[in-house]
Backbone as a printed PyTorch tensor [residue, N CA C, xyz], in Angstrom:
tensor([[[313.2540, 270.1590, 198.3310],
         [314.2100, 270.6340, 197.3540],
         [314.8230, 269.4250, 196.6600]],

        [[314.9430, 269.4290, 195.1070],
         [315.4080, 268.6340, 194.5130],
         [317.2780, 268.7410, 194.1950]],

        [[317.9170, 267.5010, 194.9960],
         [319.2670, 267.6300, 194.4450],
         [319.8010, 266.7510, 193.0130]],

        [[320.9860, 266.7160, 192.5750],
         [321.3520, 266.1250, 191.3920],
         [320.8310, 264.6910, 191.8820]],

        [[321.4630, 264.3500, 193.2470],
         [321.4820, 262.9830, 193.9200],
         [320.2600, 262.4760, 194.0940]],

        [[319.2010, 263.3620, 193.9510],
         [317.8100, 263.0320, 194.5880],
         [317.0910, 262.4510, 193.1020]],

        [[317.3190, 262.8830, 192.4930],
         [316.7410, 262.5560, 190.7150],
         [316.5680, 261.3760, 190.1450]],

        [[316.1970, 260.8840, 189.3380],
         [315.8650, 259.8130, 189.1990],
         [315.8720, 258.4570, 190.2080]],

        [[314.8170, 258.6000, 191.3600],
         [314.5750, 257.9650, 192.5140],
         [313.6010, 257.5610, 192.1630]],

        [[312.8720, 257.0820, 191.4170],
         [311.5490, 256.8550, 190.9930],
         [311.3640, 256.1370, 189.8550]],

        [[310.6730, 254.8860, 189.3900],
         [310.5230, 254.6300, 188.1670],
         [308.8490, 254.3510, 188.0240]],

        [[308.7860, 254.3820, 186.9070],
         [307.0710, 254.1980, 186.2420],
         [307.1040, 252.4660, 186.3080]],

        [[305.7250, 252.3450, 186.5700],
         [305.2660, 250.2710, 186.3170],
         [303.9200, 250.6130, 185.9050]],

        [[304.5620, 249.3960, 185.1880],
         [303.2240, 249.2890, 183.9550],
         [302.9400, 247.6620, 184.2050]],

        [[301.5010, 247.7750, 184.0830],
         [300.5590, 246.3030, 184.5410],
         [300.1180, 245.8650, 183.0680]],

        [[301.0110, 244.6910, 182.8700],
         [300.2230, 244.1600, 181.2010],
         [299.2880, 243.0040, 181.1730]],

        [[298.7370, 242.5330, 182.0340],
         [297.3940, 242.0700, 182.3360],
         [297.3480, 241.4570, 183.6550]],

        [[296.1900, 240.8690, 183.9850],
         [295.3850, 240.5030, 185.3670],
         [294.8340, 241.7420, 185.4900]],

        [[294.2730, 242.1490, 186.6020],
         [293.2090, 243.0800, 187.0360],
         [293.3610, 244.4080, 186.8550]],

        [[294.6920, 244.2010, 187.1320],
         [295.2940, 245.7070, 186.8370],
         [296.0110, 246.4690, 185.2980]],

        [[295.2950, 245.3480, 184.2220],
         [295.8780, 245.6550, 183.3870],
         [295.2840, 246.7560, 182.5970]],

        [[296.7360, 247.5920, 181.4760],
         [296.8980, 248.9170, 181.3790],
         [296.9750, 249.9920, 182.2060]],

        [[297.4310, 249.6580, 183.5520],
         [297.4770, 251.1710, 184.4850],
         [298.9090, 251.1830, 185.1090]],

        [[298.9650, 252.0880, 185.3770],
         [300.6030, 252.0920, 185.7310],
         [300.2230, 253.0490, 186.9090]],

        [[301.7290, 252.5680, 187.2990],
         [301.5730, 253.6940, 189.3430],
         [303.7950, 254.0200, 189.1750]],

        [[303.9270, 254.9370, 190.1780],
         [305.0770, 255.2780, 190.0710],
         [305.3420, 254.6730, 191.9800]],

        [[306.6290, 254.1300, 191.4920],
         [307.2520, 253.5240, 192.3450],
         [308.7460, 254.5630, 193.0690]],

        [[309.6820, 254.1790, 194.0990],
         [310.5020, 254.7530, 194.6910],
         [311.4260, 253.0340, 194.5370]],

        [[312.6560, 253.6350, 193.4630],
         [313.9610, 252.8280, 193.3770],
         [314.1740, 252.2990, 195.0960]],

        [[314.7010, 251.3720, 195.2840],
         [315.1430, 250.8750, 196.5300],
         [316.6840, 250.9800, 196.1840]],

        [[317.9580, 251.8900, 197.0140],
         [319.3000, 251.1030, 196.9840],
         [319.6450, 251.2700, 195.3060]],

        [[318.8200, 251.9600, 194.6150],
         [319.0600, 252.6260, 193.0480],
         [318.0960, 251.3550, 192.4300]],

        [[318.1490, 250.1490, 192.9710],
         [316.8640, 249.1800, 191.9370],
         [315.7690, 249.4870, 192.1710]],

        [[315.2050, 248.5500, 191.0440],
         [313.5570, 248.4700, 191.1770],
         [312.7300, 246.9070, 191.6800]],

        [[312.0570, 247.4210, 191.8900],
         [311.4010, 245.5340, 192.8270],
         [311.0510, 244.8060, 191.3070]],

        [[311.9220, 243.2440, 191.7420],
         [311.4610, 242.1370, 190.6690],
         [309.8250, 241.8820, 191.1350]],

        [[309.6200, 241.7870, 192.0870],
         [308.1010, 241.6230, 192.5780],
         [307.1710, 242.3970, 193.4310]],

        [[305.8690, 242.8980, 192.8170],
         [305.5420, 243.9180, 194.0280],
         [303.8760, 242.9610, 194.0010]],

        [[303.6290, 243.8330, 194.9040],
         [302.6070, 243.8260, 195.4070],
         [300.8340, 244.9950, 195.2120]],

        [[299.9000, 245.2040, 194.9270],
         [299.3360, 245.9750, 194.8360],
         [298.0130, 245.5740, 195.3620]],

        [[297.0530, 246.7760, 195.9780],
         [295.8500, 246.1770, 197.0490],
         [294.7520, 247.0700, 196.0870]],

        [[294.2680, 246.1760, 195.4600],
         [292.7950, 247.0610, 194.5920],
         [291.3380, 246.4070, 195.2570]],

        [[290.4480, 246.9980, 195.1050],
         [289.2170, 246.8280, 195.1720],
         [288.6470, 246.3500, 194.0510]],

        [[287.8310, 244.8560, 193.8250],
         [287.3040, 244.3260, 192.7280],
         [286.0060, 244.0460, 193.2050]],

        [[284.8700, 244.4240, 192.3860],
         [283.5170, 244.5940, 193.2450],
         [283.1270, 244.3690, 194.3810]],

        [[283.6310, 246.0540, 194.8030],
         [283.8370, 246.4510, 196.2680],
         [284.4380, 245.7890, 197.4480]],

        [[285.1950, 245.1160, 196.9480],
         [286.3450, 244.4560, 197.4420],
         [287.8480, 244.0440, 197.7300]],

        [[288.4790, 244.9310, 198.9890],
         [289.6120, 244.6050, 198.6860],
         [290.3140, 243.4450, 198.2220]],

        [[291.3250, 243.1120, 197.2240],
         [292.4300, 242.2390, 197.0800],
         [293.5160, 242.5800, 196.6260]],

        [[294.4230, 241.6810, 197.3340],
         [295.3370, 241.7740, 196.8890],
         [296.0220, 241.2150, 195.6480]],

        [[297.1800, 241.2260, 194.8150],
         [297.1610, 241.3910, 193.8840],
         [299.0170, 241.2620, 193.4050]],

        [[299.3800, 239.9910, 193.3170],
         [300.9850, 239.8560, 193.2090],
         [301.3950, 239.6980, 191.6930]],

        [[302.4060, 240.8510, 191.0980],
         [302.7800, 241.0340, 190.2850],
         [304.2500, 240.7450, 190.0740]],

        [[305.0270, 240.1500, 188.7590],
         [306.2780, 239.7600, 188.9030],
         [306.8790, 240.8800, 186.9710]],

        [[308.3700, 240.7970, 187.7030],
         [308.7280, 241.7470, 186.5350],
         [308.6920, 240.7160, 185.1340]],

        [[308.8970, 242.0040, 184.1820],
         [308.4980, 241.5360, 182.9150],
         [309.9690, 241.6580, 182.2420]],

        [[310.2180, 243.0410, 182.0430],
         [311.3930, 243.4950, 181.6830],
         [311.7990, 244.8990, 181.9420]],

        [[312.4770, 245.7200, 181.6420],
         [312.3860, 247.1150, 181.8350],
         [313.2730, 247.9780, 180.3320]],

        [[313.0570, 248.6870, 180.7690],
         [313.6170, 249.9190, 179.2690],
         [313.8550, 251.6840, 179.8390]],

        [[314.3750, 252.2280, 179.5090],
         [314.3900, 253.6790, 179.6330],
         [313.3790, 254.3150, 178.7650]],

        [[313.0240, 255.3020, 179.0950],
         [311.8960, 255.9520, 178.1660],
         [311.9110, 257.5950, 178.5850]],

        [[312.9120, 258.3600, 177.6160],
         [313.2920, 260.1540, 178.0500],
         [313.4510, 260.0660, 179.3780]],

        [[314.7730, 259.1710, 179.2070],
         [315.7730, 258.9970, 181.0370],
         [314.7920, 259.0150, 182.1660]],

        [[313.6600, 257.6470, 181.5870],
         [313.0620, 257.2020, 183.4450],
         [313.1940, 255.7010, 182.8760]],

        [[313.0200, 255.0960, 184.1980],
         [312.9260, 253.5790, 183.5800],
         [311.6050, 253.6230, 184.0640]],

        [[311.4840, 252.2160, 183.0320],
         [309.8920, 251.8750, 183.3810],
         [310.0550, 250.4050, 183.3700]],

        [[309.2500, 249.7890, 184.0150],
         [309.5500, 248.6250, 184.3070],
         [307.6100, 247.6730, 184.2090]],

        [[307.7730, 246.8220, 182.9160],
         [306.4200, 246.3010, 182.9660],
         [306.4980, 245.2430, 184.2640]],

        [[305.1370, 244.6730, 184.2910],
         [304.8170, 243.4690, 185.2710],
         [303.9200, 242.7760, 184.8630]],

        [[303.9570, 241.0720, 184.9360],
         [303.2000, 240.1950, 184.9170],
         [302.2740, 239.9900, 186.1640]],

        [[301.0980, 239.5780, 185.7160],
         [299.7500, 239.2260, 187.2630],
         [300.7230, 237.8660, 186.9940]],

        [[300.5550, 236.9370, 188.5720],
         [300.9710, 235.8290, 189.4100],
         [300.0830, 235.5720, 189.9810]],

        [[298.7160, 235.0460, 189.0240],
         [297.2410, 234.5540, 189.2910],
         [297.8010, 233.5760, 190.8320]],

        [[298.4830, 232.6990, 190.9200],
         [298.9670, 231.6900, 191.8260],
         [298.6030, 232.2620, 192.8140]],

        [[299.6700, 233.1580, 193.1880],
         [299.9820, 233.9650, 194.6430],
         [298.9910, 234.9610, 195.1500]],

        [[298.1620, 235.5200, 194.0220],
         [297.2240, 236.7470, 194.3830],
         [295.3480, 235.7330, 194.7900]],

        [[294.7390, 236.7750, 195.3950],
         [293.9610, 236.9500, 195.9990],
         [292.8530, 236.2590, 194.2510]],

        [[291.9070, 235.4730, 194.8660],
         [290.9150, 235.0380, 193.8050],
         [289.9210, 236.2890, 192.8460]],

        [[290.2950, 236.5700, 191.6240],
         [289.3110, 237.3660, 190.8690],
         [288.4570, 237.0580, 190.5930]],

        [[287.0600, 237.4710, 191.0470],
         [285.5850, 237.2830, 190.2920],
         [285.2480, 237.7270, 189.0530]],

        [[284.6470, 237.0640, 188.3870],
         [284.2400, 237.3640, 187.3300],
         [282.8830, 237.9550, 186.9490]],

        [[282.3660, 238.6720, 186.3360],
         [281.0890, 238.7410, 185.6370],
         [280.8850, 238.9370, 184.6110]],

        [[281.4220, 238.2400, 184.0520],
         [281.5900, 237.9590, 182.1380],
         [279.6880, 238.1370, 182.0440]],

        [[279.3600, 238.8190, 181.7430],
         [277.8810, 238.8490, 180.9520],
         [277.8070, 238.9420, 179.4000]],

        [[277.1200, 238.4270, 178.9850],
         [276.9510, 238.8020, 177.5910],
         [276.1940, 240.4870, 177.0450]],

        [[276.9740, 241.0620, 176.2490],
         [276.4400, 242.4010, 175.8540],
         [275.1080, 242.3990, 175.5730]]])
């Protein structure tokens, strides 16, 4: 059951590049904030990694926040490439 208090517990993140860029996942506010830094575990040809993201900025958008994120190539797990030519 949803109360007044329970409502907006949640915000949208949006990935604006590294591996995960253009996809967004919905998060759970901590203490009413949102994480300056998260974390995310994807598979990159067939492979788990991990994957450290840092905030960008945030905005409201029809009363949710959304909060973009930068990739932190440094801290995250090595991406392979297979740049081929078309």
């Amino acid at each position: 059951m949803t109360t007044p208090e329970n409502e907006n517990t949640e915000y949208t993140v949006e990935f604006v590049d590294g591996p995960l860029e253009g996809q967004s996942d919905t998060r759970v506010l901590l203490h009413g904030a949102h994480d300056q830094r998260i974390s995310m575990l994807a598979a990159v040809d067939s492979m788990e990694s991990l994957f450290w993201y840092d905030e960008v900025d945030s905005r409201e958008v029809q009363g949710k926040l959304h909060v973009r994120y930068a990739f932190d190539s440094g801290d995250s797990d090595p991406v392979g490439s297979d740049d081929e030519p078309s």
